[in-house]
C-alpha positions as CSV (number, residue, x, y, z in Angstrom):
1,X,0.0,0.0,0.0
2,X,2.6,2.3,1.0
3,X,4.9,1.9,-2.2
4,X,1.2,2.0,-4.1
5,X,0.7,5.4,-2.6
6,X,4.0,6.8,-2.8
7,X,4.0,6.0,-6.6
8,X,0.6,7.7,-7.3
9,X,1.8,10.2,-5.4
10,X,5.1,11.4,-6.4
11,X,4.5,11.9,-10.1
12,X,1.3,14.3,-9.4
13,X,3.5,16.0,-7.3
14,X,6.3,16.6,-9.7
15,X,4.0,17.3,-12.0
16,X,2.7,19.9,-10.5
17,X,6.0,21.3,-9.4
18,X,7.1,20.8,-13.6
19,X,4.0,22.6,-14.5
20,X,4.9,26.1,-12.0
21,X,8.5,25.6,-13.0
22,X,6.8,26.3,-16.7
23,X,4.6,28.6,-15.9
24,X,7.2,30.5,-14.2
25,X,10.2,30.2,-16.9
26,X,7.5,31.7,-19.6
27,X,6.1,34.5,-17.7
28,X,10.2,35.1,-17.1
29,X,10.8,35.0,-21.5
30,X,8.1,37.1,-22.1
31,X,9.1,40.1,-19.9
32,X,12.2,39.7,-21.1
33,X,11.8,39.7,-24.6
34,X,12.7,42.3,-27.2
35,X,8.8,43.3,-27.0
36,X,9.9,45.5,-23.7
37,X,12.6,46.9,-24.7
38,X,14.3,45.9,-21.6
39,X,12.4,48.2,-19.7
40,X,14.2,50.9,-18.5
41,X,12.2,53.6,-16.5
42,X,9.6,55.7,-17.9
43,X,9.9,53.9,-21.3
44,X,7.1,52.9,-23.8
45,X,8.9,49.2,-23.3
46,X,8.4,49.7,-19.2
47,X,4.9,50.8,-19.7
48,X,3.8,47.9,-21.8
49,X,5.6,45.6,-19.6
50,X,3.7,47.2,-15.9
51,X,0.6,46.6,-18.2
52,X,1.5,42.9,-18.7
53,X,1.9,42.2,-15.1
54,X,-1.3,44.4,-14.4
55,X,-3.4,42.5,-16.4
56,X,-1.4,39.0,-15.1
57,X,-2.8,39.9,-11.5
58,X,-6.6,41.1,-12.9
59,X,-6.6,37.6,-14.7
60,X,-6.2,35.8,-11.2
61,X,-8.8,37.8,-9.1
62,X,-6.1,39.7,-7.3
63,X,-7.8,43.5,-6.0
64,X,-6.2,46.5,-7.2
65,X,-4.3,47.6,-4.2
66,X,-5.3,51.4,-4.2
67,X,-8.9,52.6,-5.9
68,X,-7.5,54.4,-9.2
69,X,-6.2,50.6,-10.1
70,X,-3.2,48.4,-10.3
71,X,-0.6,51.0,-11.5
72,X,0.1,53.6,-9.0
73,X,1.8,56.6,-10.6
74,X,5.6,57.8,-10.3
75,X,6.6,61.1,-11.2
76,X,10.2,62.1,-12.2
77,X,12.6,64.5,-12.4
78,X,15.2,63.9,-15.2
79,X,18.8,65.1,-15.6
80,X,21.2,64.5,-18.2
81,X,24.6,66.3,-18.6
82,X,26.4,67.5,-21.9
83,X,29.3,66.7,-21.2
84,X,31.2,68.3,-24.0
85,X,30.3,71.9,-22.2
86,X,31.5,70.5,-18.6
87,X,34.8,70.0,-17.5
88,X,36.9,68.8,-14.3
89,X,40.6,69.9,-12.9
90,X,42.6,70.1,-9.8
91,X,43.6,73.7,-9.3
92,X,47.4,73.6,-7.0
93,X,49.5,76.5,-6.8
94,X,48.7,78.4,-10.1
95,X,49.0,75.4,-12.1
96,X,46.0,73.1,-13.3
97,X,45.7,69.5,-14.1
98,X,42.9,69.0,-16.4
99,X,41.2,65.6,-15.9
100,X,39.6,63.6,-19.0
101,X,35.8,62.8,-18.5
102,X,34.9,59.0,-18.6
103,X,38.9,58.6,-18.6
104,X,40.1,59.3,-15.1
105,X,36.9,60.4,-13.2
106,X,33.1,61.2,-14.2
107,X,30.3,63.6,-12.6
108,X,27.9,61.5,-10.5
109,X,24.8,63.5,-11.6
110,X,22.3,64.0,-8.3
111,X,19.1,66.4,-7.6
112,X,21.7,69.0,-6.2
113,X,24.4,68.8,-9.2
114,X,24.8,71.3,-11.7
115,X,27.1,75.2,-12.0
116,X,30.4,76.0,-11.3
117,X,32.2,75.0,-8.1
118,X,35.4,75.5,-6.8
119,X,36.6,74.4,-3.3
120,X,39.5,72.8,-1.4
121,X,39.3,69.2,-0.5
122,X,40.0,67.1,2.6
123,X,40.3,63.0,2.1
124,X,38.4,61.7,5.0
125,X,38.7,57.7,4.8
126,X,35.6,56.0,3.7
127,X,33.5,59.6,4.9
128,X,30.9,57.0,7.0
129,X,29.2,57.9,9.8
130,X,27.7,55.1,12.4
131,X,26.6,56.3,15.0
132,X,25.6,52.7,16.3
133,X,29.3,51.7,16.7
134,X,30.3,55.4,17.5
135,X,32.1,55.7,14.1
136,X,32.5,58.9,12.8
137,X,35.0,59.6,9.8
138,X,34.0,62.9,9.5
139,X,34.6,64.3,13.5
140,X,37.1,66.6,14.3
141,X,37.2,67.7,10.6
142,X,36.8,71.6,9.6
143,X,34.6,70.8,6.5
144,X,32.4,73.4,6.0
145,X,32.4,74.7,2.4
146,X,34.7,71.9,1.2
147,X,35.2,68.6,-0.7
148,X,35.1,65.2,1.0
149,X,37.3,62.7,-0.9
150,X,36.7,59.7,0.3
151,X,37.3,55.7,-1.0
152,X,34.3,53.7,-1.4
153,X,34.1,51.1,1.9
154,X,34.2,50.7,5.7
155,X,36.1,49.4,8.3
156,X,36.3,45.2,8.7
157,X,35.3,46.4,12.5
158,X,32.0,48.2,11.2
159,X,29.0,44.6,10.3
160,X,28.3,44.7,6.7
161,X,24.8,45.7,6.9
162,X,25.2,48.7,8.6
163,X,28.4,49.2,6.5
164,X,25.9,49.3,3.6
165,X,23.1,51.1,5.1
166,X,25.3,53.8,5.8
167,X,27.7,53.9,2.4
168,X,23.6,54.6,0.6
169,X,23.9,57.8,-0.9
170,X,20.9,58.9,1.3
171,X,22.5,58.2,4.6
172,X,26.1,59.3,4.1
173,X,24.6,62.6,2.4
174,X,22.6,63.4,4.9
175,X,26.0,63.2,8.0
176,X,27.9,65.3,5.3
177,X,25.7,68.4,4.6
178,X,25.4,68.3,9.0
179,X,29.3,69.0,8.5
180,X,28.9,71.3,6.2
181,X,30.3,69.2,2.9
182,X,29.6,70.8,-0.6
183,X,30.5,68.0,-2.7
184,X,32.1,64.6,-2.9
185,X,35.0,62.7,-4.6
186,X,34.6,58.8,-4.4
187,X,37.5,56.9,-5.0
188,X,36.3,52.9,-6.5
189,X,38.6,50.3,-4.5
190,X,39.6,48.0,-7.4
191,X,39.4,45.4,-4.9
192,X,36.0,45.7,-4.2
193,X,34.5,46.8,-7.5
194,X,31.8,44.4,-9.5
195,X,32.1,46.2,-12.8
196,X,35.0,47.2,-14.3
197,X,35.9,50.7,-15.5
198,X,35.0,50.4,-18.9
199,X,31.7,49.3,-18.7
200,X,30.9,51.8,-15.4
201,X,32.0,55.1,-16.8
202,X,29.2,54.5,-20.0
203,X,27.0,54.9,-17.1
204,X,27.9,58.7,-16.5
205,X,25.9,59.4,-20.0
206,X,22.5,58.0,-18.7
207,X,19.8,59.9,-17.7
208,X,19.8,60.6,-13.7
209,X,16.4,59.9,-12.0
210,X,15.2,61.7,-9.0
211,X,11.0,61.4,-7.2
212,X,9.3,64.7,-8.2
213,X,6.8,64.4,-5.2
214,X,8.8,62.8,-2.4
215,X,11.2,65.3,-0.9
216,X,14.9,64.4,-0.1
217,X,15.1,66.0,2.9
218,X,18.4,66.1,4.5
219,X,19.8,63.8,2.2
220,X,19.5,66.2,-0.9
221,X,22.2,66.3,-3.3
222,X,25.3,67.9,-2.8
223,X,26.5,70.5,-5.8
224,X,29.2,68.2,-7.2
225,X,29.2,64.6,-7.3
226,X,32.7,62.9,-8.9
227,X,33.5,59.0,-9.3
228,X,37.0,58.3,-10.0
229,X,38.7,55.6,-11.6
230,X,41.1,53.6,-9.1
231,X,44.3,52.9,-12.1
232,X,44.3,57.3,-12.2
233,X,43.9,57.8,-8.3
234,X,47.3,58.6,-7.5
235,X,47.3,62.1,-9.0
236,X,44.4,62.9,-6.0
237,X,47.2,62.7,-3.5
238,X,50.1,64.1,-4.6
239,X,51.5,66.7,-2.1
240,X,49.8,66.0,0.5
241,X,52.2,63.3,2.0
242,X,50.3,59.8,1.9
243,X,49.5,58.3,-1.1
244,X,47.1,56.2,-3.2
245,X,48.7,52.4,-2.3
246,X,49.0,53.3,1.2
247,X,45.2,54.2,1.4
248,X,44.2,50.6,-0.5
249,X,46.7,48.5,2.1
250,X,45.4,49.9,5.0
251,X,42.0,49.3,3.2
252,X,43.0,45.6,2.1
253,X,43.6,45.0,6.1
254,X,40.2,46.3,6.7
255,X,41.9,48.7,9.3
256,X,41.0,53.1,9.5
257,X,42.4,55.1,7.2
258,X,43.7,58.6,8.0
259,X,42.2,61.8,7.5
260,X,44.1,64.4,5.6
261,X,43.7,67.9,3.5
262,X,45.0,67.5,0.1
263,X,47.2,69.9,-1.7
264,X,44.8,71.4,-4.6
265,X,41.2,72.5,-4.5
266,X,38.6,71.1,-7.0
267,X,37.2,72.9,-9.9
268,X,34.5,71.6,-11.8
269,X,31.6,72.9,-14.6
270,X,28.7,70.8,-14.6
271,X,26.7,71.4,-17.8
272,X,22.8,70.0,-17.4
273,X,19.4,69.4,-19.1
274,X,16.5,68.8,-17.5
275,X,12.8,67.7,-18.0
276,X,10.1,65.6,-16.2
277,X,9.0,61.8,-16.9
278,X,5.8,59.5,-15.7
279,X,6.0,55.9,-14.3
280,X,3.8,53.1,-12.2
281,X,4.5,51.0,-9.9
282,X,2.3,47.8,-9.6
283,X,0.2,46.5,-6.8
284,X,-2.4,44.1,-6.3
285,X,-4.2,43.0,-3.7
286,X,-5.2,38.9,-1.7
287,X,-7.5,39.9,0.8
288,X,-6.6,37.5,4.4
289,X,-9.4,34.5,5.1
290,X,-9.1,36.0,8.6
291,X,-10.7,38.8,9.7
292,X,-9.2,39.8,12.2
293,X,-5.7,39.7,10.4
294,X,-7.1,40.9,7.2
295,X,-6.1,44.3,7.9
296,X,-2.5,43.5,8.3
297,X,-0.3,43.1,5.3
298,X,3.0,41.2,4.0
299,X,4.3,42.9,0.9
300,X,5.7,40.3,-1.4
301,X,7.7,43.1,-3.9
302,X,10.2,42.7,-6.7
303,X,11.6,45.6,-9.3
304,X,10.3,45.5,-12.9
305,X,12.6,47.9,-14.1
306,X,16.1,47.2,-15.6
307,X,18.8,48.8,-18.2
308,X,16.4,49.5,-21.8
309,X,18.3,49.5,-24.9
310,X,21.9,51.5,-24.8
311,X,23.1,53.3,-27.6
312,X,26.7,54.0,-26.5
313,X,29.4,54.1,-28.4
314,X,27.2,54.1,-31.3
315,X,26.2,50.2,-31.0
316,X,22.4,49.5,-30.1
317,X,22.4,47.1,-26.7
318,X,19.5,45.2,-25.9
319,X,19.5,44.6,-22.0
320,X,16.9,42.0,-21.1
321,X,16.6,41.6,-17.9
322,X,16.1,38.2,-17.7
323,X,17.7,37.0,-13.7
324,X,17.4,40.8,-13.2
325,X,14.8,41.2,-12.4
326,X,12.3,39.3,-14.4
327,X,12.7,36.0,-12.5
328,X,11.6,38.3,-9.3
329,X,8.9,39.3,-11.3
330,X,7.5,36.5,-12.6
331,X,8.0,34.8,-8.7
332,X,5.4,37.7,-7.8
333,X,2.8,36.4,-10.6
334,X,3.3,32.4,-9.9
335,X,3.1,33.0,-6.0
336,X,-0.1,35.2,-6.5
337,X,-1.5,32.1,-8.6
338,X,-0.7,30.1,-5.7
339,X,-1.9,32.0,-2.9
340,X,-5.3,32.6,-4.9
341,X,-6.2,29.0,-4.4
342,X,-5.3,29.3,-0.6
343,X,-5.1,32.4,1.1
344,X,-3.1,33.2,3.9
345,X,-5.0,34.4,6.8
346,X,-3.0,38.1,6.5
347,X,-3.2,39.9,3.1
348,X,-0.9,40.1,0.6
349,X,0.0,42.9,-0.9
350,X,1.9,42.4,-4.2
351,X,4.6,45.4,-5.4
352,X,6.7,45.3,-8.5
353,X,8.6,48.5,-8.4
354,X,10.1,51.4,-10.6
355,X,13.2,52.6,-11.1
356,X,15.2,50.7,-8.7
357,X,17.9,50.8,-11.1
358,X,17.9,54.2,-10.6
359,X,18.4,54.4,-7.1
360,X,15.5,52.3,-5.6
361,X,13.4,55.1,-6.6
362,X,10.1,53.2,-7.2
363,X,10.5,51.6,-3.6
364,X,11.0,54.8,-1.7
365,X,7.8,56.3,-3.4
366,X,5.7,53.0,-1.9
367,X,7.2,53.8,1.6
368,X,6.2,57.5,0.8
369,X,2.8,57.4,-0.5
370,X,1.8,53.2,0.2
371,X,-1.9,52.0,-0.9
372,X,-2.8,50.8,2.2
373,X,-1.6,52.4,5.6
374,X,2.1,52.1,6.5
375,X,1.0,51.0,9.7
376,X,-0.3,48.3,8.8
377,X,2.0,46.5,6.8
378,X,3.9,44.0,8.8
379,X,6.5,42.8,6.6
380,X,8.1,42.9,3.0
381,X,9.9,40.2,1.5
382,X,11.6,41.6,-1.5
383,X,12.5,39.3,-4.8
384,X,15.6,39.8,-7.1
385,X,18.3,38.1,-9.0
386,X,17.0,34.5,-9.0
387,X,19.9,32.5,-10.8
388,X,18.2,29.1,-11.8
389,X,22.0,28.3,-13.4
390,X,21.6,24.5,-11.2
391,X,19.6,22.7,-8.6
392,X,18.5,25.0,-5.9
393,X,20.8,24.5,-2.9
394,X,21.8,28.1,-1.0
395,X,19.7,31.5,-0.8
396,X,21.4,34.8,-0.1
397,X,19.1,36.5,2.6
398,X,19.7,40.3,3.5
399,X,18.6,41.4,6.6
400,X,18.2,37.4,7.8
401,X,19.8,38.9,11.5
402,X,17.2,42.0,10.9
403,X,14.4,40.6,12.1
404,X,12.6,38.0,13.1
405,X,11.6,36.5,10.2
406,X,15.3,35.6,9.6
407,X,14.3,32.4,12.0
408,X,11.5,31.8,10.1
409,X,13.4,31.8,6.3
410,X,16.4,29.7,8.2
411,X,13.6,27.3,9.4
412,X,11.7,26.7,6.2
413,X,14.9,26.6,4.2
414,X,16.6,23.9,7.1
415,X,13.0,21.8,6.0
416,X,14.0,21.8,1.8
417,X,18.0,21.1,2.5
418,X,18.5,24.5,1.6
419,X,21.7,26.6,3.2
């Protein structure tokens, strides 16, 4: 009886798992295909693709998540520089050194970015602030009016989430206009860096994205942004009596680094267009089966957006998006087809986001302006980069030692044989 049941059962239930994996893998080539156009922000191609997903979660019953309908709206500001009218230089005793754009450095375009500026500059480490460890790069420096230079990283004795949270461009913004910061240099340790050189700096020519109706706050844009390539980084340092490979060694150790004025002052011409752009995010609704937890909310969420077509260099790219983020995507619609046969007892609120290529954009308008009370969502378990390269055997979990619910993914995965 028991091998009986075991062989009537096991083939229904692969079956079943064959027939998701399917329904998953097509909903994953068909936001990815050429029809989208890779959909970057505020494109016709990122348009048609919210409206697919839209229509994926009308076709299984799901609620629009806020009255006007499934695609809440995102408005833009948009900047793009000309760089052939702007121009960058370190300004030392009379004499100026003229630095070539997308060679040794590029402008890191931001909501505050744009004129002429001139100003000394101070290297201050990896400029974070923590105040949890009582970590402050930036104390005991007179930087009001200047440039922070500092080299992308933290400390080994700093944990790498806070380490992250405070490296966003929000957070470490925010500590550097409270000292009084009017632009920064960030120096890429080649040690540490994901993309090489030649494929970042065709970044600098893209469009820069910031939310037209959510305030920055303290963490507004300073008036000069600059990345700079690691191979020309030595130049920064001249004269001022440490240099370049003593910074990456004590950085390689994971120890401090100093804090220093440099010999020249910064001089840079920032040259910008501007205009305004309209998005959607996407949200849909699975009312709880209880009613007294039907009120509260777990946001399943995953970013639609990714890279469009490129035209650099004169060659047309087509960036589909495939593991990023399509697969999240897709997740989104074949757990709502799940869920829809058996509801949770909380609701389920299902997100697939803007922009987040630009800067998590589409996210931080949900926190700002969410369909259904802040206070009532309870958790958000965000989607992105599956890599179905080979039998599923590890997940990467941020935040697992966040919260709670880091027991709860440990536990679940611990029941599949999954690290």
């Amino acid at each position: 009886m028991k091998r009986r049941f075991f062989i009537f059962v096991l083939p229904l239930s692969l079956l079943a798992a064959l027939s998701a994996g399917r329904s998953w893998w097509s909903l994953v080539e068909e936001l990815s295909s050429e029809k989208y156009e890779g959909r970057a922000t505020a494109s016709e191609g990122y348009r048609k693709a919210a409206e697919f997903v839209a229509g994926q979660f009308k076709n299984l019953g799901l609620k629009p998540a806020a009255g006007s309908g499934y695609l809440l709206p995102v408005r833009f500001q948009v900047r793009r520089i000309r760089e052939a009218e702007s121009s960058l230089k370190l300004v030392r005793g009379g004499i100026q050194e003229w630095l070539e754009l997308g060679e040794d450095a590029y402008f890191t375009l931001n909501a505050g970015a744009g004129g002429t500026i001139r100003a000394p500059a101070v290297f201050v480490g990896y400029g974070l602030t923590v105040p949890e460890r009582n970590y402050d790069d930036l104390a005991g420096l007179d930087l009001k009016g200047k440039i922070a230079v500092f080299l992308r990283g933290g400390p080994a004795s700093i944990p790498g989430p806070l380490r992250a949270h405070y490296q966003s461009g929000a957070e470490r913004t925010a500590f550097l206009r409270k000292a009084g910061v009017i632009g920064t240099v960030s120096i890429l340790d080649p040690k540490t860096m994901d993309v090489p050189w030649e494929r970042l700096r065709l970044v600098r020519l893209e469009p820069f994205f910031s939310l037209k109706d959510v305030p920055a706050g303290e963490a507004a844009g300073l008036n000069l942004a600059v990345t700079v390539n690691p191979d020309k980084a030595e130049r920064w340092f001249a004269g001022s009596g440490h240099s370049f490979e003593e910074i990456l060694k004590l950085a390689g150790e994971g120890l401090p680094l100093p804090r220093f004025p440099l010999a020249y002052e910064v001089q840079a011409e920032v040259a910008l267009d501007g205009s305004t752009a309209q998005c959607a995010n996407v949200a849909a609704v699975i009312p709880g089966r209880d009613s007294r937890l039907r009120n509260e909310y777990v946001v399943l969420s995953a970013h639609l957006d990714h890279l469009g077509i490129s035209e650099a260099g004169g060659n047309r790219t087509f960036f589909p998006g495939a593991m990023d983020n399509a697969a999240g995507v897709a997740s989104l619609i074949e757990v709502a087809r799940q869920l829809r046969r058996a509801p949770p007892r909380r609701s389920v609120l299902f997100a697939a986001f803007t922009g987040e290529e630009k800067g998590l954009l589409g996210s931080r308008h949900f926190a700002a302006s969410p369909p259904v009370p802040l206070s009532s969502i309870v958790a958000d378990l965000n989607l992105d980069m599956f890599l179905p390269l080979h039998e599923l055997r590890w997940l990467t979990v941020y935040g697992l030692e966040e919260s709670s619910l880091g027991r709860d993914a440990e536990a679940v995965a611990r029941s599949l044989g999954i690290k």
